[in-house]
Each structure stands twice: as C-alpha cells, then as structure tokens.
One Martini backbone bead per residue (centre of mass of N, CA, C, O) as a GRO file, in nm:
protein
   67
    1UNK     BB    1  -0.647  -0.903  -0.956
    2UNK     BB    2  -0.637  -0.842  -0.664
    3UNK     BB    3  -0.814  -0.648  -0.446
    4UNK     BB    4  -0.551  -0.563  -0.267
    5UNK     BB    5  -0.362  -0.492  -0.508
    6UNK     BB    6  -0.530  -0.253  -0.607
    7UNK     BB    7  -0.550  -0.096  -0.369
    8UNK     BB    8  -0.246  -0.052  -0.292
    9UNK     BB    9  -0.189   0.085  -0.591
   10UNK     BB   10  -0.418   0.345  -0.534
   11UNK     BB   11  -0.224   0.437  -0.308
   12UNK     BB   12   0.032   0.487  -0.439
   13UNK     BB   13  -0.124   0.714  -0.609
   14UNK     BB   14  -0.213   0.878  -0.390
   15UNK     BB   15   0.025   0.936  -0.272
   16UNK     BB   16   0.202   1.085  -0.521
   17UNK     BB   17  -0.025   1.324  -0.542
   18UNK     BB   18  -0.014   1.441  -0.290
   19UNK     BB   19   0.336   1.421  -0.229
   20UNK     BB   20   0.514   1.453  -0.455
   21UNK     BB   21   0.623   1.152  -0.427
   22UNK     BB   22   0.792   0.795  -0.466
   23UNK     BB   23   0.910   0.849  -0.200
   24UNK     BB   24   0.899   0.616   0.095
   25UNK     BB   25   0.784   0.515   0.392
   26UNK     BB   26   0.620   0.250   0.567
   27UNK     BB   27   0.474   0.404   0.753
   28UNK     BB   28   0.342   0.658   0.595
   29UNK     BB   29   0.169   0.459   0.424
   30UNK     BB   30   0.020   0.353   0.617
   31UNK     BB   31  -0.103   0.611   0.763
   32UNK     BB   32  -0.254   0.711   0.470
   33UNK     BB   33  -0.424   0.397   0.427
   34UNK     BB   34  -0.564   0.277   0.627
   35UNK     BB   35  -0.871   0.393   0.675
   36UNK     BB   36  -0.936   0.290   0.392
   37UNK     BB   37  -0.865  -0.012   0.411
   38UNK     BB   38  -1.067  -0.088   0.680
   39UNK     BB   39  -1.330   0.021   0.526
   40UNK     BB   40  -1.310  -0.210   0.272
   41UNK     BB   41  -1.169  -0.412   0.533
   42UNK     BB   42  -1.344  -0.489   0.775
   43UNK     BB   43  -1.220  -0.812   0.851
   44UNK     BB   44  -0.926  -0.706   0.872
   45UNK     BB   45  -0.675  -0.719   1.128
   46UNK     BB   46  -0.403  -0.726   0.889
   47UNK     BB   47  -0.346  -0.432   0.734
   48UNK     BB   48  -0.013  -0.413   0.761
   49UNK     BB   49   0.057  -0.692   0.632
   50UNK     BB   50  -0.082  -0.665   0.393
   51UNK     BB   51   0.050  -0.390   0.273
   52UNK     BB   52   0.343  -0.541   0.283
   53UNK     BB   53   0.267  -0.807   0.110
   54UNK     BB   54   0.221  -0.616  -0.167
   55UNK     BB   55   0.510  -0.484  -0.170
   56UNK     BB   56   0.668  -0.740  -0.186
   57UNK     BB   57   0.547  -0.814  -0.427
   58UNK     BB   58   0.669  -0.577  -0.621
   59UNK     BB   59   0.922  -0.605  -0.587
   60UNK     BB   60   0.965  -0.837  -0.686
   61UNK     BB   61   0.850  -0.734  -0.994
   62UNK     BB   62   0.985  -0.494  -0.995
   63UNK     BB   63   0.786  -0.227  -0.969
   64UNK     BB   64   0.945  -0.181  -0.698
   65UNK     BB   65   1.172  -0.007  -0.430
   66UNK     BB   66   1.386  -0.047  -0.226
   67UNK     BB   67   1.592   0.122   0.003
   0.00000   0.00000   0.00000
C-alpha cells in the first residue's frame, strides 16, 4: 500500500468518526483533510487531485462508491 493510499483510507476513517456518517462529497473531504494531507505531503503542489486519484482508486476496486 502506497503511502497516498494509507494517508487518505486513515482520512475516510477520521471523516466516518467525526462525522459519523460514510457519505460524504468530494469538496467536504478535501476541506476536511487537505490541511492534515499537506503537512504529511509538503512536496506535493496537487493536493486535490492526489485525493481525488486515490478515491477513483478504490472505487475502481469496488471498496467505496460514488453515488
């Protein structure tokens, strides 16, 4: 599992439990762990589209869905 891959599943657990709920939309999340993702990630200028990129990832494997 890449490091990107951990960080934003460890985010989608930390939304579920603050928010206590598993939907969610896109702009919700990113506001949510962007600040979180940046300090981990300070090299990374593509904060929005790494989040994004591993989202459609595991949608793709079937593990979340969009609605």
């Amino acid at each position: 599992m890449s490091d990107w891959e951990h960080a934003v599943r460890s985010e989608l657990r930390n939304y579920r439990g603050v928010n206590d709920s598993s939907e969610f939309t896109l702009n919700d999340f990113q506001d949510f762990c962007r600040d979180r993702l940046e300090a981990q990630f300070p090299d990374n200028e593509t904060i929005d589209a790494s989040v994004r990129r591993n989202l459609q990832e595991f949608r793709d494997r079937d593990e979340i869905e969009f609605l």
